[in-house]
C-alpha positions as CSV (number, residue, x, y, z in Angstrom):
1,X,-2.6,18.8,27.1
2,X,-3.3,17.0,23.3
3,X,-2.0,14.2,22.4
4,X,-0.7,13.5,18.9
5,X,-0.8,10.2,17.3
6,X,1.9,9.2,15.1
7,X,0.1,6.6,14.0
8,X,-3.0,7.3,11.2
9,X,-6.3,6.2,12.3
10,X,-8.1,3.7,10.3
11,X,-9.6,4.9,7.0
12,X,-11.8,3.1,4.2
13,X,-10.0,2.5,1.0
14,X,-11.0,5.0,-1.5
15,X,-9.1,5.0,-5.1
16,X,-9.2,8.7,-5.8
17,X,-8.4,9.5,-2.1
18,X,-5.3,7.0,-2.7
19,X,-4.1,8.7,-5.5
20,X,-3.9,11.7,-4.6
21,X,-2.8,11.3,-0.8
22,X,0.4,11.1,0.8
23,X,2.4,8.4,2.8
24,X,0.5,8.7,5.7
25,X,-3.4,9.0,4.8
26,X,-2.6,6.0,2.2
27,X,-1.5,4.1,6.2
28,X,-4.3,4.9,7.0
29,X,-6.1,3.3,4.1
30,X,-3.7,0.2,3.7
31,X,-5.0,-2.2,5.6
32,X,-8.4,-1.8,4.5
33,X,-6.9,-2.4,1.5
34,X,-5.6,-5.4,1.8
35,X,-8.0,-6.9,4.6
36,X,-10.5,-6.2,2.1
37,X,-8.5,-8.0,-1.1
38,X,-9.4,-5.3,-3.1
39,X,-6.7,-6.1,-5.8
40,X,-6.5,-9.8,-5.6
41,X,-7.1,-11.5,-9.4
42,X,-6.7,-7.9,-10.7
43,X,-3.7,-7.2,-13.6
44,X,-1.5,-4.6,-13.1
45,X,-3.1,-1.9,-15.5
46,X,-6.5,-2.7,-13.4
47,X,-4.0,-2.1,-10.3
48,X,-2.5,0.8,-11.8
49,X,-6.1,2.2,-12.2
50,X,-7.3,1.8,-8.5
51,X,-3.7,3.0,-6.9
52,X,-1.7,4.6,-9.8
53,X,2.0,4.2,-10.6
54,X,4.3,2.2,-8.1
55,X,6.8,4.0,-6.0
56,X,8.9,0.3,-6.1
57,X,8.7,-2.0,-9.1
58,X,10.2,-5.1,-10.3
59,X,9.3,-8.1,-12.1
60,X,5.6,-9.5,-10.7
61,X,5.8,-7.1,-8.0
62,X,4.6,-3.3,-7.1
63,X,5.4,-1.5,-4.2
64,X,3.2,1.4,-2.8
65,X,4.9,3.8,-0.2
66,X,3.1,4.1,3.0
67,X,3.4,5.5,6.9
68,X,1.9,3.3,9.3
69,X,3.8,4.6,12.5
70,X,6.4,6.6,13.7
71,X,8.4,3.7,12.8
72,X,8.2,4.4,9.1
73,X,10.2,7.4,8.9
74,X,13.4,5.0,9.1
75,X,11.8,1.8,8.3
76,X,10.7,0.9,5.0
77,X,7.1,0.9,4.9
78,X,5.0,-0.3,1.9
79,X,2.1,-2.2,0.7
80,X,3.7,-5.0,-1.9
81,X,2.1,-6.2,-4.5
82,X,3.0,-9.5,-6.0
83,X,1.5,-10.6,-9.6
84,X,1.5,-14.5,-10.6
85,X,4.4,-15.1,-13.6
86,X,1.9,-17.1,-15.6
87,X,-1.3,-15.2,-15.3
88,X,-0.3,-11.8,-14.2
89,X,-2.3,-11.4,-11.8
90,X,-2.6,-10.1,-8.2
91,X,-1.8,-13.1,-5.8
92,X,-1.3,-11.3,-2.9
93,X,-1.0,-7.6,-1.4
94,X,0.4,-7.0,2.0
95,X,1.4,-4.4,4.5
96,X,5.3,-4.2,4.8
97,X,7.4,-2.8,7.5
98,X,10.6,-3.7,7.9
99,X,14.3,-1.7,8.9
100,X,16.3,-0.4,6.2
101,X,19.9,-2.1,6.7
């Protein structure tokens, strides 16, 4: 008997693979991502360039879909990206999961 995960075992972040990936193998990649602060100080045409365009956007903040777990395909799952309003740059960059209400 297999067993199928529904969660995405842990991957490396890798720009080009990011790009061009779906939800799930960008899960996979997410917390690499962030553990690793790849996009911390960086503005958001240099963020842009590693992850390419938001799925979410709004003033000083990106949102990158992503599918972390099972959980994901009703919860709202998403790396954020928040940009500082003087400097407009990347102060943080986290893994989201929360319920959709």
């Amino acid at each position: 008997m297999a067993l199928v995960s529904c969660t995405p075992a842990p991957r490396s972040f890798d720009s080009a693979a990011w790009k061009s990936a779906d939800a799930y193998v960008r899960g996979a990649m997410a917390n690499d991502l962030v553990n690793r602060n790849v996009l911390g100080g960086k503005g958001a045409s240099e963020v842009e360039t590693l992850l390419g365009a938001p799925n979410y956007s709004a003033s000083g903040w990106y949102g990158y879909a992503i599918m972390t777990s099972s959980k994901c395909r009703v919860w709202t799952c998403r790396v954020n990206v928040v940009f500082d309003a003087e400097t407009q740059k990347v102060v943080d960059a986290a893994v989201d999961e929360h319920l959709v209400h």
